[in-house]
C-alpha positions in Angstrom: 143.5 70.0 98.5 141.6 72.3 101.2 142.3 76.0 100.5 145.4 76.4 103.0 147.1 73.4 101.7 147.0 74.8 97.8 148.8 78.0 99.2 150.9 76.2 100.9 151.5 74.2 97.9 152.4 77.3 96.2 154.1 78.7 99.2 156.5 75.7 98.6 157.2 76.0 94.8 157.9 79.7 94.9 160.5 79.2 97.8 162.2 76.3 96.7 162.4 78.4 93.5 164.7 80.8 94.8 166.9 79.3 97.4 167.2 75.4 95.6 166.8 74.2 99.0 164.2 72.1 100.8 161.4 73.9 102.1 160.6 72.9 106.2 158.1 73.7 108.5 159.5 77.0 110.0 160.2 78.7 106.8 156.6 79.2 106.0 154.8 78.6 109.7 155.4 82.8 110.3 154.2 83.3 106.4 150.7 81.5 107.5 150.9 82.9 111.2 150.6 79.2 112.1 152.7 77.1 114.5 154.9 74.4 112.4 153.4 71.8 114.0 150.5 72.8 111.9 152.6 73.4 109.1 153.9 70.0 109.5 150.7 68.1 109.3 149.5 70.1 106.4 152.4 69.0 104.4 152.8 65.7 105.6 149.4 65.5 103.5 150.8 66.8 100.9 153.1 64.6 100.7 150.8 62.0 101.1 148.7 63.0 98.2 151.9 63.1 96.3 152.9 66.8 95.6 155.8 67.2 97.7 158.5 65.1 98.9 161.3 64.5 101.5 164.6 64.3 99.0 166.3 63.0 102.1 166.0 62.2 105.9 165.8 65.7 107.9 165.5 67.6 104.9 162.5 70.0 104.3 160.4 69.1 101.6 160.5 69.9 97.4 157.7 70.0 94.5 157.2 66.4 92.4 156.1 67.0 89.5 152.3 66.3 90.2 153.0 69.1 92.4 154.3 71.2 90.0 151.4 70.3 87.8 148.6 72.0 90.2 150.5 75.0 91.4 150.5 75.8 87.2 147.1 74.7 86.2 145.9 77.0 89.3 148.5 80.0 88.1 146.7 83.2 86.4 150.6 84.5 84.6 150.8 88.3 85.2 152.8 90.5 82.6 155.9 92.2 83.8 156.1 94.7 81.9 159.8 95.3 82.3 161.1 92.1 81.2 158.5 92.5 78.0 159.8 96.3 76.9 163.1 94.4 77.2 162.6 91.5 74.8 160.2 94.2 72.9 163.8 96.2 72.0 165.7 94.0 70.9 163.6 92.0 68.5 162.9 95.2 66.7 166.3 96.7 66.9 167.6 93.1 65.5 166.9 93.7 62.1 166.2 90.4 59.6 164.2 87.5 60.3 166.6 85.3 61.5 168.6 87.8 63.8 165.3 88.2 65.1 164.9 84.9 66.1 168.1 84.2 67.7 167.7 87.7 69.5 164.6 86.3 70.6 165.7 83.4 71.7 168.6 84.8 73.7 166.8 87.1 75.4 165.0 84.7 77.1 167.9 82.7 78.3 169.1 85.7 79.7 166.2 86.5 81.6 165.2 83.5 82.5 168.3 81.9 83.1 167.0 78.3 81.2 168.4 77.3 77.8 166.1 79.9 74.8 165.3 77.5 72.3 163.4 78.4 68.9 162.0 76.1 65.8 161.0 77.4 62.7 160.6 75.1 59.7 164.3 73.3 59.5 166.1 75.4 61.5 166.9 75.1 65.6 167.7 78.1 67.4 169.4 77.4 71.2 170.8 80.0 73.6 172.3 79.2 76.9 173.5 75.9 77.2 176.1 76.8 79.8 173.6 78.4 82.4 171.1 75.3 81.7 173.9 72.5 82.4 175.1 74.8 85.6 171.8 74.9 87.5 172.4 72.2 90.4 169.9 69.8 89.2 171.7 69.0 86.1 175.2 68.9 87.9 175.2 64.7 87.8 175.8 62.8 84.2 172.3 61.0 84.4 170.5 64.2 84.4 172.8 66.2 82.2 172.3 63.0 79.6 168.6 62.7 80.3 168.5 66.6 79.0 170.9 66.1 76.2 168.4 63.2 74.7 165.2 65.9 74.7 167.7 68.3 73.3 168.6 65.9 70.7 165.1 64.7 69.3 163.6 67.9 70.0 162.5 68.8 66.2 161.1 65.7 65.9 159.0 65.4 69.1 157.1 68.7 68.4 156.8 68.0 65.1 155.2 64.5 66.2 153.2 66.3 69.2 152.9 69.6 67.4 151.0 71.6 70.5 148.3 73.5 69.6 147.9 75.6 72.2 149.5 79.4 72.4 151.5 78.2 75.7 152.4 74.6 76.7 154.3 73.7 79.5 155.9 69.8 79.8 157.1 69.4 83.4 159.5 66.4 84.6 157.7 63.3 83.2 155.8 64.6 80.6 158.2 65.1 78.4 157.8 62.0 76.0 161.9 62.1 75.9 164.1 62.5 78.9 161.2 61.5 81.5 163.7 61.5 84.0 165.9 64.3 83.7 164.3 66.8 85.7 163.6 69.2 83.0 160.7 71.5 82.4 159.7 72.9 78.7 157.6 76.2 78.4 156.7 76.5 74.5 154.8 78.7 72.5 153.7 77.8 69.1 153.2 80.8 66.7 153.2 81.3 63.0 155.6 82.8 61.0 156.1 82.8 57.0 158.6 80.3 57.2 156.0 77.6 58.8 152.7 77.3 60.2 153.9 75.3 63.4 157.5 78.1 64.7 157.8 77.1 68.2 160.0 79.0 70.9 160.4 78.5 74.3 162.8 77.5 77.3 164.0 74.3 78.8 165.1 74.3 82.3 164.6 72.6 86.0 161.3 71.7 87.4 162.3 74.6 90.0 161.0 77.0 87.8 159.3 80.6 88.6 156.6 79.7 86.3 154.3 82.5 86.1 156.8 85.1 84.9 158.5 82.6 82.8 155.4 81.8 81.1 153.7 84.8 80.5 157.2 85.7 79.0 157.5 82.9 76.5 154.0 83.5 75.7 154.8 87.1 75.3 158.1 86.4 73.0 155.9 84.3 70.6 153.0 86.8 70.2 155.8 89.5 69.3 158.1 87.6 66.9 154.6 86.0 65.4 153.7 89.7 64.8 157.2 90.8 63.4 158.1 88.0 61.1 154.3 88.6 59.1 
């Protein structure tokens, strides 16, 4: 991808994002102070190249995953501070271990809006179901079923893929269950007394605003890993 086409890449993500809606030329040709025309063509390489789509004839275009995939291996996450002090509060107001957790765990759905999910040795931790199965792209049975099956083996697949890294994100088709339901997973693995491989994350849409979700997530299993020593 040349320079203009990754920000308009990004351009693309970040809008579709907000609004749920296709992105078309005109919404970003003033953004790039160029005429849509040009616009057009950059993204009808994009789309070429496979990180955008039409979803339908004479919409504007959305992410695919591949799509998704560049715009977050090129993100640098910033911290918001705000939304940190906030999940910061609670987990040390909570009290035990396991109110914590689940304090933890739904503070992020709050903020985020995804379903707040947590796994620590035997024990599954989930916040926010009803706001995960409202977003639009889970509105049909497939999808909502396609996200029920991750939710429903998800102990076993990270104990199978156990991530190693501090932040992993599975986006659409990565996810070695529910390929095609549409779902992204942000997950931090930390360690806790209770098991060398605690996990906690989100699960949501594709449509994601994934820098400050995942510097958040990232953030959330840095402080509980500290708090639970």
């Amino acid at each position: 991808m040349t320079p203009r086409q990754i920000n308009i890449l990004a351009a693309i993500v970040e809008l579709y994002a907000k609004t749920a809606e296709p992105v078309g030329s005109l919404a970003l040709a003033e953004q790039f102070e160029a005429s849509s025309a040009t616009i057009r063509a950059e993204m009808a390489e994009l789309e070429r190249n496979g990180y955008i789509m039409q979803p339908h004839i004479s919409a504007g275009r959305v992410p695919t995953d591949k799509g998704y995939r560049a715009y977050v291996n090129a993100l640098e996450p910033e911290p918001d501070d705000r939304t940190h002090r906030a999940v910061a509060k609670r987990v040390s107001s909570a009290g035990e271990a396991d109110r914590a957790i689940k304090t933890a765990v739904e503070t992020l759905a709050d903020i985020t809006h995804n379903l707040g999910l947590a796994t620590i040795a035997d024990n599954l931790y989930l916040s926010g179901m009803a706001s995960l199965f409202q977003q639009p792209e889970f509105s049909s049975g497939a999808k909502a079923y396609e996200v029920a099956r991750l939710l429903d083996s998800l102990e076993e697949w990270l104990a199978e893929a156990a991530p190693n890294d501090p932040i992993s994100v599975y986006i659409g088709g990565e996810n070695p269950i529910g390929r095609s339901s549409g779902a992204t997973l942000i997950i931090s693995r930390f360690e806790s007394p209770y098991s060398d491989r605690s996990y906690i994350g989100v699960l949501g849409p594709t449509r994601q605003n994934y820098g400050p979700v995942i510097s958040l997530v990232s953030y959330t299993g840095r402080l509980l890993q500290e708090a639970l020593v």
